[in-house]
C-alpha positions in Angstrom: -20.0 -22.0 28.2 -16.8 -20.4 28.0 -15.7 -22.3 24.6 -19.2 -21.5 23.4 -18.0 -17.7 24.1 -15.0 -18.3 22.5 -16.2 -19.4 19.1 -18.7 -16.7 18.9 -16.3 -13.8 19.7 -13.6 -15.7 17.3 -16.4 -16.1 14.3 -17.3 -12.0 15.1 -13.3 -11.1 15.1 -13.2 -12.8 11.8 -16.1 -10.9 10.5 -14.3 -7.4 11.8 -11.1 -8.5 10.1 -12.6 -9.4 6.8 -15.0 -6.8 6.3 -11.6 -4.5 7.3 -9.2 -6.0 4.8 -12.1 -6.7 2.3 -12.8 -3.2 1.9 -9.4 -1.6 1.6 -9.8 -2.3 -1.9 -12.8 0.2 -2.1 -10.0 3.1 -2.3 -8.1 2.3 -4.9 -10.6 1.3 -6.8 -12.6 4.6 -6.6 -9.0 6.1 -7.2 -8.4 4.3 -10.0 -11.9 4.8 -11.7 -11.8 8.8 -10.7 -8.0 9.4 -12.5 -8.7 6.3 -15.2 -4.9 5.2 -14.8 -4.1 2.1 -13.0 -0.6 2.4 -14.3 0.5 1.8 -10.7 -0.5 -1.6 -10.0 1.4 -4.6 -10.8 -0.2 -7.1 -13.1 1.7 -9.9 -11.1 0.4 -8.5 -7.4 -3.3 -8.3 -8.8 -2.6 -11.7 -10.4 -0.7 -13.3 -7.0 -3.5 -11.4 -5.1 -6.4 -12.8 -6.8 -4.4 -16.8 -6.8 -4.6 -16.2 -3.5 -7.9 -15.7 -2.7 -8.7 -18.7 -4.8 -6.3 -20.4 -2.6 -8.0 -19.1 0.6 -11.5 -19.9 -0.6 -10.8 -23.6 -1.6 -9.2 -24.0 2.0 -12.1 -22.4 3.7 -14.9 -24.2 1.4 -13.0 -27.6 1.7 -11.1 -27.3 4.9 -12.3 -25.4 7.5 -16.1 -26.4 7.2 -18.7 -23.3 8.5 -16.0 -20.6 7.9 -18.6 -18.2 6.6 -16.5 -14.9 7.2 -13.4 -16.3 5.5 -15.6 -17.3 2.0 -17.8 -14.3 1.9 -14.7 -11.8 2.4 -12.4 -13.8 0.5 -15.2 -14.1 -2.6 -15.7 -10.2 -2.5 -11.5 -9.4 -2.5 -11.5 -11.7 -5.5 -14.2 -10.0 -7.2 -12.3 -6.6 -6.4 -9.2 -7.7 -7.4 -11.3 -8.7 -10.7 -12.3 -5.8 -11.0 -9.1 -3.3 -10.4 -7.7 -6.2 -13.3 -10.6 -5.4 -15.6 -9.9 -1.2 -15.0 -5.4 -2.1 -15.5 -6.6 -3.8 -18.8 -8.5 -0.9 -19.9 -6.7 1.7 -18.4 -2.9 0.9 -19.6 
């Protein structure tokens, strides 16, 4: 059962890395909210950023069939992205 092994400890890797890269947002958002100035991010890397994730999600949905980790993780970025757009937009 080596494959079997395999899969499982790849699916759990992809958990780690998601819930890892998901929540680096969490920072800047809390900075951002704290200090009400988001003058420091780029429209176009939140915009590219977000694309991106829309890209990763049709991929994963369509694609790569049973990737849970990479549509849950990639859903919450997008809605953090969303978000730190939502907070540049109010926040000029």
């Amino acid at each position: 059962m080596i494959f079997g092994d395999l899969v499982d400890s790849s699916v759990l890797i992809g958990f780690v890395a998601g819930f890892i890269t998901t929540f680096s947002y969490v920072p800047q958002l809390i900075k951002v909210m704290r200090t009400k100035s988001a003058k420091d991010l780029s429209y176009g890397w939140l915009s590219m950023t977000g694309v991106g994730f829309v890209c990763w999600n049709y991929y994963a949905y369509n694609l790569v069939p049973k990737s849970v980790p990479m549509l849950l993780f990639n859903t919450v970025s997008l809605c953090f992205v969303m978000a730190l757009l939502v907070l540049k937009s109010r926040y000029k």
